[in-house]
N, C-alpha and C positions, 0 to 999 in steps of 0.2 A: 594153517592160519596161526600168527604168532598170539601167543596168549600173555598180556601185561604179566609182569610178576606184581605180589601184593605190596612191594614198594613203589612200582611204579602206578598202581593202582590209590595209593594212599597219596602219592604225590599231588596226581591227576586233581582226584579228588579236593586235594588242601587247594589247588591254584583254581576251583570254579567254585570256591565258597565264599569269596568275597562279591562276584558274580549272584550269587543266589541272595546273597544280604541286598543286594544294590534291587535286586526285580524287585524285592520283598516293598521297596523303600519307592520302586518305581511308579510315575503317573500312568493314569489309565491309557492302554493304546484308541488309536482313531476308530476301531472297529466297535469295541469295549462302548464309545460314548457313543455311537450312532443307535447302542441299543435304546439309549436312553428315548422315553418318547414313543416308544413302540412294543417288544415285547416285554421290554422293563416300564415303569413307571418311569416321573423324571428323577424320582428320590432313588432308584434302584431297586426298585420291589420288583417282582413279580406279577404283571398287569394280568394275568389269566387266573380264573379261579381253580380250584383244588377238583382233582376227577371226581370225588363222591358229590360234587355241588353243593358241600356244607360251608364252603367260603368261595362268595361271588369273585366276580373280576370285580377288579379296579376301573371305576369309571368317571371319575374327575373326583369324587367326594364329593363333601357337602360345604358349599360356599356361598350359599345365602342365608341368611336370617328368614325365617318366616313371617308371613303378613302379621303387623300390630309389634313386632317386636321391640324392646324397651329393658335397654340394658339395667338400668335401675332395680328392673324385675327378676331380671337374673335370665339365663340360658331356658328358652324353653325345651323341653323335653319332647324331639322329633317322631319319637320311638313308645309315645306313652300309651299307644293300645296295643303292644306286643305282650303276649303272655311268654316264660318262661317255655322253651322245648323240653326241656325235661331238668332234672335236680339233683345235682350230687351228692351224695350224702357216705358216711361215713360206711352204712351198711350196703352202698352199692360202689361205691368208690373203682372197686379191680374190674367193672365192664368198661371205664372209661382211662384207666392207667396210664393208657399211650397217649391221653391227651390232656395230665396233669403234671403238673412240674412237684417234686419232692415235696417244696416246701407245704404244697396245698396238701398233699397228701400227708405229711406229720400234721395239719393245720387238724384234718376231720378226725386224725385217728386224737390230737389230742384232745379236742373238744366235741365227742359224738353227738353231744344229746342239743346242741345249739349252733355248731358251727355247717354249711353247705353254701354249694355255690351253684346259685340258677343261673345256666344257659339259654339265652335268649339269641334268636337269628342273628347271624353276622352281619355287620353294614362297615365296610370298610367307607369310610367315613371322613378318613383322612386326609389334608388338603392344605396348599399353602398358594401363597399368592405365585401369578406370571412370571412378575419380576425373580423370585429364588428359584422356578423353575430356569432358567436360562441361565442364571449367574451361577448352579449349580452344572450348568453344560458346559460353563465357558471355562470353570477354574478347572474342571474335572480332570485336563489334560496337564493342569500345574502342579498342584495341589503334588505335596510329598510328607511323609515324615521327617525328622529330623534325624539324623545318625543317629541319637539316644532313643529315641520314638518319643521325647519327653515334651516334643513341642512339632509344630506345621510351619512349613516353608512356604512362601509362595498366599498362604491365605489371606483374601479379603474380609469376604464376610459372607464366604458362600453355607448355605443352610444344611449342606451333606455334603465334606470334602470329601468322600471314599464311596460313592453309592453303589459300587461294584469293589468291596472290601476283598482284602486277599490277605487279612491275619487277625487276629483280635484284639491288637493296638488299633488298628484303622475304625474299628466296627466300634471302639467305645467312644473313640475321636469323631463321629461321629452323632453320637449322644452329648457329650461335650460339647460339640460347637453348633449342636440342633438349632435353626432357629423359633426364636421365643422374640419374634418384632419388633427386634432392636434392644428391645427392655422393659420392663414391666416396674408397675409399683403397685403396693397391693396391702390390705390392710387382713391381717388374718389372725388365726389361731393357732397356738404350737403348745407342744409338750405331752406329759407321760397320762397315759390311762391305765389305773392301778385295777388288780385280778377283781373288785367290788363295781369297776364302772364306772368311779367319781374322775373326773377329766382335770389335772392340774393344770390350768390353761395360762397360757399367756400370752397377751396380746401385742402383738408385733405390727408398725408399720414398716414396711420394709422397699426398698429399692434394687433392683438389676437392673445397672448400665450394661450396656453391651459398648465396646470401642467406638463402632461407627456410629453411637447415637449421642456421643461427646463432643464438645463445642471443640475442644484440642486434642488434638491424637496426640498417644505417648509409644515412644519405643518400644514391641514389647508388651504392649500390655493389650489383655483378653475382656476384662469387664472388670464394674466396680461393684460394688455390694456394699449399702449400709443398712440395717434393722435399727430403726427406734421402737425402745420397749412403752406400753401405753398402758398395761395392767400386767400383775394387780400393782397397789401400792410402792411393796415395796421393791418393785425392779422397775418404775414408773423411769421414764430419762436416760435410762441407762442406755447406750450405745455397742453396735459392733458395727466394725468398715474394716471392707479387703479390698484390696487393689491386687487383682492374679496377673499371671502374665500367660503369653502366649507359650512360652518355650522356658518350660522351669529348669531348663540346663544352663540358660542366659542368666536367670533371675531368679529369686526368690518370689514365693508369696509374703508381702504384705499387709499385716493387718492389727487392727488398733482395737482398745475397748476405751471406752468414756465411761467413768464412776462418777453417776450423779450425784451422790451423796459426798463425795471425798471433791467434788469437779476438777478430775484430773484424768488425762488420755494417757495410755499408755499402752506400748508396742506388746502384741498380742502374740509372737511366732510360736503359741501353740492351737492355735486356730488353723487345724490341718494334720491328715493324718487318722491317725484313731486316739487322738483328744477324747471324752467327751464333750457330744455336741452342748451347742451353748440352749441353756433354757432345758437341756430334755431330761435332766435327771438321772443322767447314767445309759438313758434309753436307743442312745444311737451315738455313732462318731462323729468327728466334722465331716468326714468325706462320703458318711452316710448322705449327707441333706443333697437334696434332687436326685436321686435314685445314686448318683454317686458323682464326684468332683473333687476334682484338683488331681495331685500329680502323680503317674503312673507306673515310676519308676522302682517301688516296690515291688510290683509282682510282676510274673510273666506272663500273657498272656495267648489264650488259645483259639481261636477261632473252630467250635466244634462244629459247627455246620447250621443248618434250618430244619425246623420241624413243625409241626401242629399243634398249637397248644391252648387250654382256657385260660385266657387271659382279662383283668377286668379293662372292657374296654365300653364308647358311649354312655359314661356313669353322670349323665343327664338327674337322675332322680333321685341319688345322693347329696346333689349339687341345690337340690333347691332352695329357693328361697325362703322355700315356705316349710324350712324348717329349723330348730334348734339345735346347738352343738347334740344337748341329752336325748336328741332323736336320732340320733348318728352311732355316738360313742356308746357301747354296752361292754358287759364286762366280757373281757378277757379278748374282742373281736369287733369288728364295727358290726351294725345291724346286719344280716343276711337279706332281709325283707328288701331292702335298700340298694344292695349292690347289686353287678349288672357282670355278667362273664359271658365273653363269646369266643367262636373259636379262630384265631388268626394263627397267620404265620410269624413265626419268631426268629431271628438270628441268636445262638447259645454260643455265650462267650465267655470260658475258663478262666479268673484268674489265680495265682499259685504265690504265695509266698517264695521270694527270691532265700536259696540258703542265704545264711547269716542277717536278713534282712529283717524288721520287729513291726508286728500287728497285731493287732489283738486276733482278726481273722486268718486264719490260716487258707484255707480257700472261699472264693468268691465266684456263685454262677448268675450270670447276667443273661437275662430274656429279651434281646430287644424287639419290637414291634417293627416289623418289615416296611409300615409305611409312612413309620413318623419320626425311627429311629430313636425312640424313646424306651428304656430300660421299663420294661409294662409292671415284671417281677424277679426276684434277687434270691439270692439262699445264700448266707452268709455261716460260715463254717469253724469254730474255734480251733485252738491249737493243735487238740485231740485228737482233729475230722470229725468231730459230731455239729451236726447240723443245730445251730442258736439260733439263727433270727431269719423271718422272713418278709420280704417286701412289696411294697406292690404300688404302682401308681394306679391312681382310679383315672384314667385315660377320657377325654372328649375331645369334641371340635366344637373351637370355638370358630362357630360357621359365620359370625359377624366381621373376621378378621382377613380371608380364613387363618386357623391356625390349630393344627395340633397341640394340647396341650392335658396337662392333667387338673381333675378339680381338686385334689390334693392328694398326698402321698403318705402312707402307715406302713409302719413296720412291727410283725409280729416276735416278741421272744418268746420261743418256747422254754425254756427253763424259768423262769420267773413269772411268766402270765400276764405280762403287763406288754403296752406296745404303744406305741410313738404314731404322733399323728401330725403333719405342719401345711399348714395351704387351708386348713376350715377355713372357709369364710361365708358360710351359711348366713352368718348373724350381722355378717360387715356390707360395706360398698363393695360398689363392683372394681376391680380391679382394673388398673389400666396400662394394655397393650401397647407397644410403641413410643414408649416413653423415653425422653430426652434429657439432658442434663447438662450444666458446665462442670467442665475438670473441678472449678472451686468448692461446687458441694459435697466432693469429696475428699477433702483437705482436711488430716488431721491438726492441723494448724488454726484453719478458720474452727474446725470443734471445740480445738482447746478455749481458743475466745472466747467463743459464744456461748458455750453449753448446750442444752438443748433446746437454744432458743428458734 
């Protein structure tokens, strides 16, 4: 048998590598979507639970509100006569290893005597309306990347363009274009919590347009974002508004600030990246906010596979209403007593600093949650490789909707002791889902007019 020489072997090779970038880039085949609906969920998860029976199947989630319910009241807590299964703590930490991510584990070794995480029963939980399950079956066969991976072809407004992902561009595109019902607007709290526990808060009204919940579609463009700041005093009026787009190889992000005091707008293009973020003190980046956003082109990214992990998820009783930010926030941690970790499956996805490419993080690993496609937890990595900050969304369903969604999101640094919190809204209204907009309320033109009238 003739044996290729290793030129013709190298050859071979360079002419099926443009072949293997195109699969990379390829929509899912007809067999791939028939899973959907069967032994995959319609999101792409894994509808069968785990062999030990420590995480059930998937069986629709939860998509009613409970009898008496009263959004004004806030999300009742489905789950409020579960005790804890057992409690991780720093002095028992290494029986449970395989089912903790790094960051939890720098989290107990550096705060022993205050910081753990009670595991309570799994309730895969997660749930979106009819309608995204079928629009997610219909585009699934379109649905591509762009040659850069920097943007989607072909996308409407489906809620999981990749639900059977094949690299780790897909699986954060994924997260990125999760649905959140169109759009939300929501009146909350943000900013740093220093190592003593005092909350620098600021109160933010804020707005997510999503394209299709705008009266004019625009070329190109993925959602709109503006925050009106409402405390304290002196950042009262003050403005931020982005306009992103679908494909930042097409476009730029877009985005403006309004100085209430000066009443003057002006073009913001350091809003993106590793800025830091607006409002947090140093405490996180722009591309920190929503577990992570905007454009990808920085790093490379890995698709390392699934695994078992505690992840905070159902954080029903953190969320209540009937509580105070100073019952939340403690120092150096949010309350333990409060938070809620169960054990689900996660998609782990690497990202790497591109050579000659500038971040403050050097690598980046993403936890995402198999049924909601939401980044649960994060370990953010400095220049070094030592591990600086870690994240976490406190994961619900909002079963009135349905909709996966987090009751807010913290990020821990461990060199400094201090950590970032954005989505409180204990103390505010309820937040509204599905919300709509005209193009004009996003015009920094009508801002500059008006101010913040």
């Amino acid at each position: 048998m003739h044996t290729p020489s290793p030129a013709a072997r190298l050859l071979a090779g360079l002419l099926l590598l443009p072949l293997a970038v195109g699969a990379a880039h390829a929509a899912l085949s007809a067999d791939e979507i028939a899973r959907l609906g069967k032994d995959l969920t319609p999101v792409g998860a894994e509808r069968a639970g785990n062999a030990a029976g420590t995480i059930p199947a998937w069986n629709g989630g939860l998509t009613k509100p409970p009898a008496g319910f009263d959004i004004n009241q806030g999300h009742a807590n489905p789950y409020a006569d579960e005790k804890p299964l057992y409690t991780v703590t720093a002095q028992n930490w290494e029986q449970y290893k395989d089912k903790l991510s790094d960051g939890h584990v720098a989290m107990l070794k550096r705060y022993p005597e205050t910081y753990r995480l009670d595991v309570y029963p799994s309730h895969r939980s997660a749930a979106l309306p009819q309608a995204d399950y079928e629009r997610i079956r219909e585009q699934a066969g379109r649905i591509v990347l762009t040659d850069s991976g920097t943007g989607l072809e072909h996308w409407e407004r489906s809620a999981v363009p990749f639900p059977i992902p094949k690299n780790g561009l897909e699986a954060i595109w994924n997260h990125e274009v999760r649905s959140r019902a169109g759009g939300i607007e929501r009146r909350h709290l943000i900013g740093a919590v220093n190592p003593n526990g005092s909350f620098n808060a600021y109160g933010v009204d804020e707005s997510w347009i999503f394209a299709q919940n705008m009266d004019r579609q625009e070329d190109n463009r993925f959602w709109y974002f503006m925050a009106r700041m409402y405390s304290p005093a002196d950042v009262t009026g003050e403005v931020v508004m982005v306009h992103e787009p679908l494909d930042f190889a097409r476009d730029g992000r877009l985005a403006w600030v309004y100085n209430a005091g000066l009443r003057r707008v002006r073009r913001a293009p350091q809003i993106i990246y590793d800025s830091p973020g607006s409002f947090s003190e140093g405490t996180r980046t722009e591309d920190d906010y929503d577990m992570f956003n905007g454009p990808t082109d920085r790093y490379d990214w890995k698709l390392v596979g699934k695994r078992e992990m505690l992840i905070p998820y159902n954080s029903y009783a953190i969320h209540s209403k009937k509580l105070k930010a100073k019952d939340v926030v403690k120092p150096h941690h949010l309350d333990p007593a409060l938070t809620r970790y169960e054990l689900h499956r996660v998609w782990v996805v690497e990202a790497t600093l591109k050579t000659g490419a500038r971040h403050i993080y050097g690598k980046r690993v993403f936890y995402l949650d198999e049924d909601s496609w939401t980044i649960a937890v994060k370990e953010q990595y400095d220049g070094r490789g030592q591990l600086w900050r870690v994240g976490e969304a406190q994961l619900m369903q909002y079963y009135d909707l349905p909709l996966p969604y987090y009751a807010f999101e913290n990020m821990y640094d461990l060199q400094d002791g201090r950590y970032y919190v954005a989505g409180l809204s204990n103390e505010e209204g309820p937040w509204r889902f599905g919300a709509k907009a005209r193009r004009a309320d996003f015009d920094p033109d009508a801002l500059r007019r008006s101010g913040t009238k």
